[in-house]
C-alpha positions as CSV (number, residue, x, y, z in Angstrom):
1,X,0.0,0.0,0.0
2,X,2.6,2.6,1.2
3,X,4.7,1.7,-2.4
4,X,1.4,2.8,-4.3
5,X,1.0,5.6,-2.6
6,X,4.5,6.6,-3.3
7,X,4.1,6.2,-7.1
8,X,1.0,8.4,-7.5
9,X,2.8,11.0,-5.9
10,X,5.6,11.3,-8.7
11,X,5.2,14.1,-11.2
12,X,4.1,12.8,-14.3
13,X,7.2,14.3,-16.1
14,X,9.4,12.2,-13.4
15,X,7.5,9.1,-14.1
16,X,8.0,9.1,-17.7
17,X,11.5,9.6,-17.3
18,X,11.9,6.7,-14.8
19,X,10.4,4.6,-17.6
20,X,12.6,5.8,-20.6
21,X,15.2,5.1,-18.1
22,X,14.5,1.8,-17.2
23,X,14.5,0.9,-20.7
24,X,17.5,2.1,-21.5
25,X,19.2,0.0,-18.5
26,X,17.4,-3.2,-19.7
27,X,17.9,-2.9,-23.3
28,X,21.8,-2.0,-22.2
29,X,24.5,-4.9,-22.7
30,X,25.0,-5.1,-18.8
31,X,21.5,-5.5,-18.2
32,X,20.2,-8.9,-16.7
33,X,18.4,-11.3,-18.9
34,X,15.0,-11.1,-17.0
35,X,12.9,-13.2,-19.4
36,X,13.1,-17.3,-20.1
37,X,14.6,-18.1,-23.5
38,X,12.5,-19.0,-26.0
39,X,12.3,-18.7,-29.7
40,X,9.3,-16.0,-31.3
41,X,6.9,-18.0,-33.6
42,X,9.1,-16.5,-36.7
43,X,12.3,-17.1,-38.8
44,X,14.5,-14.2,-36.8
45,X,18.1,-16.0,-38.5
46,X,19.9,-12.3,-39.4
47,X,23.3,-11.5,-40.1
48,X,24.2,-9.4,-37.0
49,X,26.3,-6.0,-37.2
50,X,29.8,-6.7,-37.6
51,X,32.4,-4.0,-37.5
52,X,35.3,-5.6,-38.8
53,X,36.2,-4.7,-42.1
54,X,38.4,-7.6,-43.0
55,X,37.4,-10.9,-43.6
56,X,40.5,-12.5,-42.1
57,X,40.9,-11.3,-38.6
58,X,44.4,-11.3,-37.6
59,X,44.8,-12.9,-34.2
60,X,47.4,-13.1,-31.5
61,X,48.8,-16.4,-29.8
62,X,50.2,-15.9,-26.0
63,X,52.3,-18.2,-24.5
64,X,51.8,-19.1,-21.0
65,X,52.9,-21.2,-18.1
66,X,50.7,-24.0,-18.0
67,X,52.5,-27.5,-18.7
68,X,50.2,-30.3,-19.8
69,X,49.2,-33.3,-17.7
70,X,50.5,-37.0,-18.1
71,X,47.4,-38.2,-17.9
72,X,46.1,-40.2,-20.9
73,X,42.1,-39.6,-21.1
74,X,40.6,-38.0,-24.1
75,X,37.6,-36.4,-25.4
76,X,38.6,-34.9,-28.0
77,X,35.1,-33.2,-29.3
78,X,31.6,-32.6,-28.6
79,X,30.2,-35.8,-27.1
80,X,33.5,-36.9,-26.8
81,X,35.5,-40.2,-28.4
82,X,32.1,-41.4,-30.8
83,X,29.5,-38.6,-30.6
84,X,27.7,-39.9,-27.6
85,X,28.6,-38.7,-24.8
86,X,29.8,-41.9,-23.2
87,X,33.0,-42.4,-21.6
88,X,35.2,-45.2,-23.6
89,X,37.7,-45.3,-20.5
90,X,37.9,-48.0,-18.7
91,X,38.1,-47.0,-14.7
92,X,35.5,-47.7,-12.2
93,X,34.4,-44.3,-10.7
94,X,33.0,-43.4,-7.2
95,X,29.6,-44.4,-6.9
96,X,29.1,-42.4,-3.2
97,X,30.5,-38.5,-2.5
98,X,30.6,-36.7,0.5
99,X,28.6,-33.9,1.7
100,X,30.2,-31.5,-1.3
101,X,30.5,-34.2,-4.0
102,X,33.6,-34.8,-5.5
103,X,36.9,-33.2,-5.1
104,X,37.3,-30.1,-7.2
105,X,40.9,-30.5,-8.5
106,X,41.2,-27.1,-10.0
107,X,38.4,-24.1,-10.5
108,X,38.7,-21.4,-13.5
109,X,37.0,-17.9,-14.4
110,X,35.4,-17.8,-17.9
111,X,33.5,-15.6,-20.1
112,X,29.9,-15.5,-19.8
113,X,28.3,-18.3,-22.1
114,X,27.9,-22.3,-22.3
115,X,30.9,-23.4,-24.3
116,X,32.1,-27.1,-23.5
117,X,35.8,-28.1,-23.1
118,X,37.2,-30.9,-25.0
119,X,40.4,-33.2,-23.5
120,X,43.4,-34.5,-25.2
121,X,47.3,-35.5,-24.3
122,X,46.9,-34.0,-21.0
123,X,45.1,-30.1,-22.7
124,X,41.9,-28.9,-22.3
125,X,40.6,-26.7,-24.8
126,X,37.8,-23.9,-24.6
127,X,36.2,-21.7,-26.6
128,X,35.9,-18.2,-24.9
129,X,35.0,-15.2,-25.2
130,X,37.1,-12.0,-23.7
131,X,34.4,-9.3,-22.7
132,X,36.6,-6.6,-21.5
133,X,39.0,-6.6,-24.8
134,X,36.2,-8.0,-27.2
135,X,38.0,-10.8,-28.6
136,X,37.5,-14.6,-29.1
137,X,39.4,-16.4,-27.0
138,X,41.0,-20.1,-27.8
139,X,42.2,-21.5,-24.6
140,X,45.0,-24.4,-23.9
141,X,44.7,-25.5,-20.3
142,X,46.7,-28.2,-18.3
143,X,44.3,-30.8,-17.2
144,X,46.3,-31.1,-14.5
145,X,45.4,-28.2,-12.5
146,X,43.8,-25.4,-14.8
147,X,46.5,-23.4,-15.4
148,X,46.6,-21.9,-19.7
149,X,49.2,-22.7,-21.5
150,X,48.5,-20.9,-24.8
151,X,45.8,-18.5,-25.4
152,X,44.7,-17.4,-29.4
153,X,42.5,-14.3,-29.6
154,X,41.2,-12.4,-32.4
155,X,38.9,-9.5,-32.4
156,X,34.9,-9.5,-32.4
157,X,32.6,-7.3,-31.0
158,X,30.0,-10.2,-29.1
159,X,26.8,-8.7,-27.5
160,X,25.6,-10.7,-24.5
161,X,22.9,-12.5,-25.8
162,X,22.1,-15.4,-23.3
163,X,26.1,-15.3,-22.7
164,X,28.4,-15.7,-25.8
165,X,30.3,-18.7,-26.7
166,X,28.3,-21.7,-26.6
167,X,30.8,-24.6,-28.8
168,X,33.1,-27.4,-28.3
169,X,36.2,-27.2,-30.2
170,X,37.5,-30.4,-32.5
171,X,40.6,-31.3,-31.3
172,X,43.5,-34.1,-32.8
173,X,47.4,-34.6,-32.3
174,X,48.0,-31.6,-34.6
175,X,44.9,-29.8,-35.3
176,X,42.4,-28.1,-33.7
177,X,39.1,-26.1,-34.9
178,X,36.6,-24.0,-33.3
179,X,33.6,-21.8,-34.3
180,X,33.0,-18.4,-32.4
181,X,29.8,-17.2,-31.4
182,X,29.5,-15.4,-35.1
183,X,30.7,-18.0,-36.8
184,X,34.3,-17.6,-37.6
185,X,36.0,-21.0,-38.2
186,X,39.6,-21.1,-36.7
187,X,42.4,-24.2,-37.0
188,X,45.6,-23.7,-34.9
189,X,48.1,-26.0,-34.2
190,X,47.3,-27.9,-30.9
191,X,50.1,-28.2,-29.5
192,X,51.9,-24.9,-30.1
193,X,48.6,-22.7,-30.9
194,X,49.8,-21.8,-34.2
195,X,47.1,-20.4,-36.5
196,X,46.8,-22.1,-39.6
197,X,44.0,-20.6,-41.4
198,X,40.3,-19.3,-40.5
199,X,37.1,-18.8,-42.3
200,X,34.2,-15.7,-41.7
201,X,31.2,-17.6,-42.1
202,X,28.8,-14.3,-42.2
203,X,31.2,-12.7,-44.6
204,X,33.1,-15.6,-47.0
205,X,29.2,-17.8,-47.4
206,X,26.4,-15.7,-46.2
207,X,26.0,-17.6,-43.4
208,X,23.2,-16.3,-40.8
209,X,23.8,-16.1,-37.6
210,X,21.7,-18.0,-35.4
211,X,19.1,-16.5,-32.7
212,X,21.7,-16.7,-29.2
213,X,24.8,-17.4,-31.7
214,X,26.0,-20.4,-33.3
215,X,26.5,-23.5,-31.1
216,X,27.4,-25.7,-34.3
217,X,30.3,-27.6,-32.9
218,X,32.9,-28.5,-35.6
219,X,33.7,-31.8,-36.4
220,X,37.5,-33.4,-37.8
221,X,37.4,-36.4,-39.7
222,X,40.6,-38.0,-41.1
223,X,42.2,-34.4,-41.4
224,X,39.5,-32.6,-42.8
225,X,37.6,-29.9,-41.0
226,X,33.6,-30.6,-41.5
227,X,31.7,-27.4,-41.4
228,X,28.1,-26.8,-42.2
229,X,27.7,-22.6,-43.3
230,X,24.1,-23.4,-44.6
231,X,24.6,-20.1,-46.5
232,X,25.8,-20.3,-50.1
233,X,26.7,-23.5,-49.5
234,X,25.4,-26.3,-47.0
235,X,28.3,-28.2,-45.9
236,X,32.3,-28.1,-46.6
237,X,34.8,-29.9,-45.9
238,X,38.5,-28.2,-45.4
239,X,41.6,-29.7,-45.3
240,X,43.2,-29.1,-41.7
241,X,47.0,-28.6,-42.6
242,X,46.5,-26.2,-46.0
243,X,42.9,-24.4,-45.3
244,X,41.9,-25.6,-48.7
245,X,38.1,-26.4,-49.0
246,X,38.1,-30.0,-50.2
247,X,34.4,-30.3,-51.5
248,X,31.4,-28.3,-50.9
249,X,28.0,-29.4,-50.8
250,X,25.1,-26.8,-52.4
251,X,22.4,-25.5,-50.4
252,X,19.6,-25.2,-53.4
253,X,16.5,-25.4,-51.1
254,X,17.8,-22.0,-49.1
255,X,18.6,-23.9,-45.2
256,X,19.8,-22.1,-42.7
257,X,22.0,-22.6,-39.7
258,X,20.6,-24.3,-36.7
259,X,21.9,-24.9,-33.6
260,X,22.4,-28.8,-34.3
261,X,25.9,-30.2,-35.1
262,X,26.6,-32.9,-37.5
263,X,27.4,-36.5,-36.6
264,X,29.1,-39.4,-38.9
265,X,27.8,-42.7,-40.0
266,X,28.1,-45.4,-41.8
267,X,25.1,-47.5,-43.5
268,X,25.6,-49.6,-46.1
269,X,29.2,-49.3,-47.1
270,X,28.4,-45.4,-47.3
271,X,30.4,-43.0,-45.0
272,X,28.0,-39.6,-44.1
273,X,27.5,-36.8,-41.9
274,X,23.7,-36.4,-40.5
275,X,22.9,-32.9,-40.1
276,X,19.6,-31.4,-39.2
277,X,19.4,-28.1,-41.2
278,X,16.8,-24.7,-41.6
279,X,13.9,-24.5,-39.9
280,X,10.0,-25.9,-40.4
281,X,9.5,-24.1,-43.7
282,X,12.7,-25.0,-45.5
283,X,15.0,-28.0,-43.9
284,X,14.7,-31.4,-43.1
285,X,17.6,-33.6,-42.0
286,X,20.1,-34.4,-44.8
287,X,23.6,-37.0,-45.0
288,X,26.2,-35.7,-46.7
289,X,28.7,-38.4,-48.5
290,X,32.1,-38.2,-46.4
291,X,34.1,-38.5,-49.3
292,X,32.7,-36.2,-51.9
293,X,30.1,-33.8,-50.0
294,X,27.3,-35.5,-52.4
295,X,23.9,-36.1,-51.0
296,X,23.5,-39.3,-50.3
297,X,19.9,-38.7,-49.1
298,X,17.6,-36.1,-47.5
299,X,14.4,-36.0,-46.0
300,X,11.5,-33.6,-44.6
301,X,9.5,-36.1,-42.4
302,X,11.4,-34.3,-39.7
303,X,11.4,-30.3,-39.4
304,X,11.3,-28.0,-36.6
305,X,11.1,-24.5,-36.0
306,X,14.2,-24.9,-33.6
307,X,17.0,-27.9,-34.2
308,X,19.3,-27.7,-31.4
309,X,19.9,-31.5,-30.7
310,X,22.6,-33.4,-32.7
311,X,21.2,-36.5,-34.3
312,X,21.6,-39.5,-32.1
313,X,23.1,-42.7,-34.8
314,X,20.7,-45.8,-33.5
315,X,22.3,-48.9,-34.6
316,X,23.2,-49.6,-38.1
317,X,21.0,-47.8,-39.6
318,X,18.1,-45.7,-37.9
319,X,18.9,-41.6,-36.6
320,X,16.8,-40.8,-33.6
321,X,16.1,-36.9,-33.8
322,X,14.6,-34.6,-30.6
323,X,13.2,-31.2,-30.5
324,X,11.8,-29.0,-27.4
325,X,11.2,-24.8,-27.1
326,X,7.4,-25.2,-27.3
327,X,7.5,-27.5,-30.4
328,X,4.9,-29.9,-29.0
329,X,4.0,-31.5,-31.7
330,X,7.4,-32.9,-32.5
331,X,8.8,-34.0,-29.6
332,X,11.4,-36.6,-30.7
333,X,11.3,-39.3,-34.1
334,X,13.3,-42.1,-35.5
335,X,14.1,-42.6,-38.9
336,X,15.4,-45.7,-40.4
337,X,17.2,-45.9,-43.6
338,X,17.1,-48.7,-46.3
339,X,18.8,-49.2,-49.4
340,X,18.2,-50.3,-53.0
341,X,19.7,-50.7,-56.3
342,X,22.5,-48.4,-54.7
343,X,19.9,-45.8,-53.5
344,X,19.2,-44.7,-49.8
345,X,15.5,-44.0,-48.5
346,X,14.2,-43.0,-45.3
347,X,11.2,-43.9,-43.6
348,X,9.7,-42.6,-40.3
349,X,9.0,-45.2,-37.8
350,X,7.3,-43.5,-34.7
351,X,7.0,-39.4,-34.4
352,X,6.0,-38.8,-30.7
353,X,5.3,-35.2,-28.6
354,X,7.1,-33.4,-26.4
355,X,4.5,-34.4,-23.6
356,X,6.1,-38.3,-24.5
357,X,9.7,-37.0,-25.1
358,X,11.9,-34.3,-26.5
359,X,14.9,-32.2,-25.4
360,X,15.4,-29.1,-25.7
361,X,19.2,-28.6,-25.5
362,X,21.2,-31.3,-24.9
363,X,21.1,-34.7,-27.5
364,X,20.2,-37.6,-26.1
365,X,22.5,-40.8,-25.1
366,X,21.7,-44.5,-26.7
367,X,23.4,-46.6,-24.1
368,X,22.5,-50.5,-24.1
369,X,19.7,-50.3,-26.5
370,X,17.9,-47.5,-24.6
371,X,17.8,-43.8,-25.1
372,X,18.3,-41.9,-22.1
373,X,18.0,-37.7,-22.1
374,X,16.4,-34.7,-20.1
375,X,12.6,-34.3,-21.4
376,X,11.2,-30.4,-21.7
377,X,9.9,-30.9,-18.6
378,X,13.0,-31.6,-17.0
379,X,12.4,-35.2,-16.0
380,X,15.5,-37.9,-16.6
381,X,13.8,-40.6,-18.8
382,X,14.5,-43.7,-20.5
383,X,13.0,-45.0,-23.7
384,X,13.1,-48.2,-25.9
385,X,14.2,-48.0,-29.7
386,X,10.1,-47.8,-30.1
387,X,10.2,-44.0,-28.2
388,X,8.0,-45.6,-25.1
389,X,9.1,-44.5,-22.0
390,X,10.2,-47.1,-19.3
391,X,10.5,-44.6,-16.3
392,X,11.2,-41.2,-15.5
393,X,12.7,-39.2,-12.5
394,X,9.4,-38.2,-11.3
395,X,8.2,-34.5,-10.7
396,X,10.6,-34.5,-7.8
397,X,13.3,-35.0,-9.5
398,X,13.9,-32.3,-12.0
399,X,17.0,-31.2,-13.5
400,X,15.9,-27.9,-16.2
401,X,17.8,-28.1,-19.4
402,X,21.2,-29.3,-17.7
403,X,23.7,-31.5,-19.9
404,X,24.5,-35.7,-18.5
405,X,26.8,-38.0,-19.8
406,X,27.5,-41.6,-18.8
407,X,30.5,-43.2,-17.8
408,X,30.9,-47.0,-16.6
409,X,27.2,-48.0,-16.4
410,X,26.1,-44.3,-14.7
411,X,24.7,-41.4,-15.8
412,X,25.9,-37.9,-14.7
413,X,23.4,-35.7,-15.2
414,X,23.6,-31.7,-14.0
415,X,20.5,-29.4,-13.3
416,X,20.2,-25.9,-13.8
417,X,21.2,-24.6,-10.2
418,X,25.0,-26.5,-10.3
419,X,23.5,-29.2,-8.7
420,X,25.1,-32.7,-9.9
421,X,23.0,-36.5,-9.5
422,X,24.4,-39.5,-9.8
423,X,22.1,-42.3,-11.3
424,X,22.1,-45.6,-12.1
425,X,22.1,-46.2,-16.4
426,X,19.7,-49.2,-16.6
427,X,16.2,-49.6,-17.9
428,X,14.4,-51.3,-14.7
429,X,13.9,-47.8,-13.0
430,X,15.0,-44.5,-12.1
431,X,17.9,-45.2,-9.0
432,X,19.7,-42.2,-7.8
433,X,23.2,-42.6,-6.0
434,X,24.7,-39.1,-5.3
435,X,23.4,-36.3,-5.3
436,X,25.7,-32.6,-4.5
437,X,25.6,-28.8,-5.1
438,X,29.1,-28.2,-7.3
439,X,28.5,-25.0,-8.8
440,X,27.3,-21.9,-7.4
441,X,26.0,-20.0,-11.0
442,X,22.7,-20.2,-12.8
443,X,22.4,-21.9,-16.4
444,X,24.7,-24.6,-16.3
445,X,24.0,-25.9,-19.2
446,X,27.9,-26.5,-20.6
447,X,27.9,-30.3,-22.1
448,X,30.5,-32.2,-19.9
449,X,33.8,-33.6,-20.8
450,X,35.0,-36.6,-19.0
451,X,38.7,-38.3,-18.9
452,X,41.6,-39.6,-16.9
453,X,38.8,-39.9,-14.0
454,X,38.1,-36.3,-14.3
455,X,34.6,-34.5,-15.0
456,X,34.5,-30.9,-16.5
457,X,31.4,-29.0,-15.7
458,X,30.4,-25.5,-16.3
459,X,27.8,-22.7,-15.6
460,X,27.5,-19.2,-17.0
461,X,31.4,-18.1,-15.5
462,X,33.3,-20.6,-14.0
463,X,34.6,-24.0,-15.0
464,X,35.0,-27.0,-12.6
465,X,37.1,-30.1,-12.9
466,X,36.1,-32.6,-10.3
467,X,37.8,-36.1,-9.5
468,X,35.2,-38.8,-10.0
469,X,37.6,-41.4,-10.1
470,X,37.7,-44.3,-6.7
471,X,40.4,-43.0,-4.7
């Protein structure tokens, strides 16, 4: 009553002031995002201002003191070793924690956003972004204890927009290739953090910036760089060591950039990459030949408004594909693919609603012939290859749009709040183990990297590696 009062006593000149005001303050780039992210009903891809003149940004490498780890883990891209986001290591981790979970062996600052980390010969490598000096940042960090032992910036003016960087960079024993928030494409050298070469999206293929910047997460295969612009052209492929574009694959029916990255596979002595490309008016889901950038075959049954899930590869031959953001009609769907006479087709076997299952961020994990992933309503379920759900977390168990991995038989799965579970990876029923508070941050939604008995978590500005290993 007293605050009422109070307002109908300011001048009307004052009020309208304190309005313009407050405008100005949430519409500045300090201001707090105060409303939940979701996508408006139409197609708002754009090319955002850039002020760079050049297409080639010239960059700076720094040399620092960090000395990588012996260790021998590796995940050396999103989803780590085979795009699934399962641990191929063979180590038997804790299935209890104390009171604060796991040890944290080491604790970094890092721009605002939800870029991953990716693991390999003792580095950890993140894509960051520098807010007071408006650069890109490529990171080298010992796994050991955090410390950077190169860093490769380049100049690019990055608005917050739900944070900045949101990728996972590809990385191999000589190469390795990230994607900035507005799509620049950069290989160094990673070990030394050399550049090699770098492609503008925006500016070289009329690439559009997606709505909260690009999380397509580049992809190396046999020492070509696998990029899909979905601007002039769809997809590329660029060798690693020269920065020559190998093949290109036309984009005729006009797709555009999602938020989905590509994932191989091989059916039917074919090598591809799946990629789910534009939106529900113009895209589909598409595989690209590996060794030409031909079409091997391409489909609509499946187009959302919003693709932000990778493709999950079921088996030999069937692509299980999820969608959230208020897309209830197309939650999640599997396609299978046949061949004749040297021809690939794809069928739909089962297209189910959100209400049954769909994700909105992370992609889902096939583990033992089940699919296991965080629905829209932020329930931990598990499915059969026919998309009926064998058990969920209950309403009391939520965990928001948070990433999970699995590793030895359990699942790892973080909820919005820092908060990390523990749970068991079969399909009898949901059984939680552990369950601790590890981050102190909102949104952490950073997909996790695991290796050498070591889990790397994130929220909006710090990175965490815990020790999840027996002792």
């Amino acid at each position: 009553m007293r605050q009422t009062t109070i307002t109908k006593s300011i001048p009307v000149g004052l009020a309208v002031l304190g309005v313009v005001l407050l405008y100005v303050w949430l519409s500045a780039d300090a201001a707090i995002d105060l409303t939940e992210r979701v996508p408006p009903a139409q197609d708002t891809a754009q090319v955002l201002p850039d002020d760079e003149d050049v297409v080639k940004i010239q960059g700076e490498l720094v040399q620092l003191d960090g000395v990588p780890a012996d260790l021998p883990g590796a995940w050396p891209r999103f989803r780590g070793s085979n795009f699934d986001a399962v641990s191929i290591e063979d180590f038997s981790p804790t299935r209890t924690w104390p009171v604060g979970g796991p040890a944290v062996l080491w604790s970094i600052e890092v721009g605002e956003g939800y870029a991953g980390a990716s693991i390999l010969a003792g580095r950890v490598y993140i894509m960051d972004y520098d807010r007071q000096n408006q650069a890109d940042v490529i990171r080298c960090l010992s796994l050991d204890d955090g410390q950077d032992i190169w860093r490769y910036s380049y100049p690019v003016k990055v608005k917050r927009w739900h944070g900045m960087s949101r990728t996972v960079p590809a990385v191999t024993e000589k190469y390795v290739v990230t994607m900035g928030p507005k799509c620049h494409v950069t290989c160094l050298d990673s070990v030394s953090g050399e550049f090699r070469w770098m492609f503008n999206l925006v500016k070289e293929f009329n690439t559009k910036v997606p709505q909260w910047y690009t999380a397509q997460c580049p992809l190396i295969d046999e020492g070509k760089a696998i990029i899909a612009p979905a601007g002039d052209i769809l997809m590329m492929a660029i060798d690693c060591e020269t920065g020559r574009i190998l093949w290109q694959t036309p984009n005729p029916d006009g797709w555009i950039m999602t938020h989905s990255s590509m994932v191989p596979m091989e059916f039917s002595g074919k090598r591809f990459y799946v990629y789910c490309g534009g939106d529900h008016i113009r895209g589909g889901v598409i595989g690209v030949s590996a060794e030409d950038g031909s079409v091997l075959w391409k489909t609509d049954q499946w187009k959302v408004r919003f693709n932000v899930p990778m493709p999950v590869v079921i088996g030999p031959n069937r692509v299980f594909l999820t969608a959230g953001y208020g897309q209830t009609e197309n939650g999640c769907a599997m396609l299978r693919l046949t061949e004749a006479d040297g021809e690939i087709t794809v069928e739909s076997e089962f297209l189910h609603p959100t209400e049954v299952f769909g994700s909105i961020q992370h992609s889902p994990i096939f583990y033992n012939d089940h699919i296991y992933g965080v629905r829209p309503d932020g329930q931990l379920a598990c499915l059969n290859l026919e998309g009926n759900v064998i058990w969920t977390s209950t309403s009391a168990n939520k965990f928001g749009s948070g990433p999970y991995s699995i590793v030895s038989g359990l699942i790892y799965v973080m909820n919005d709040t820092g908060e990390l579970t523990l749970v068991q990876a079969n399909p009898s029923s949901y059984v939680e183990l552990a369950r601790a508070k590890v981050l102190d941050g909102h949104e952490s939604w950073g997909p996790m990297a695991i290796a050498s008995g070591r889990l790397i978590v994130r929220d909006t500005e710090r990175m965490l590696c815990l020790d999840i290993s027996q002792p």
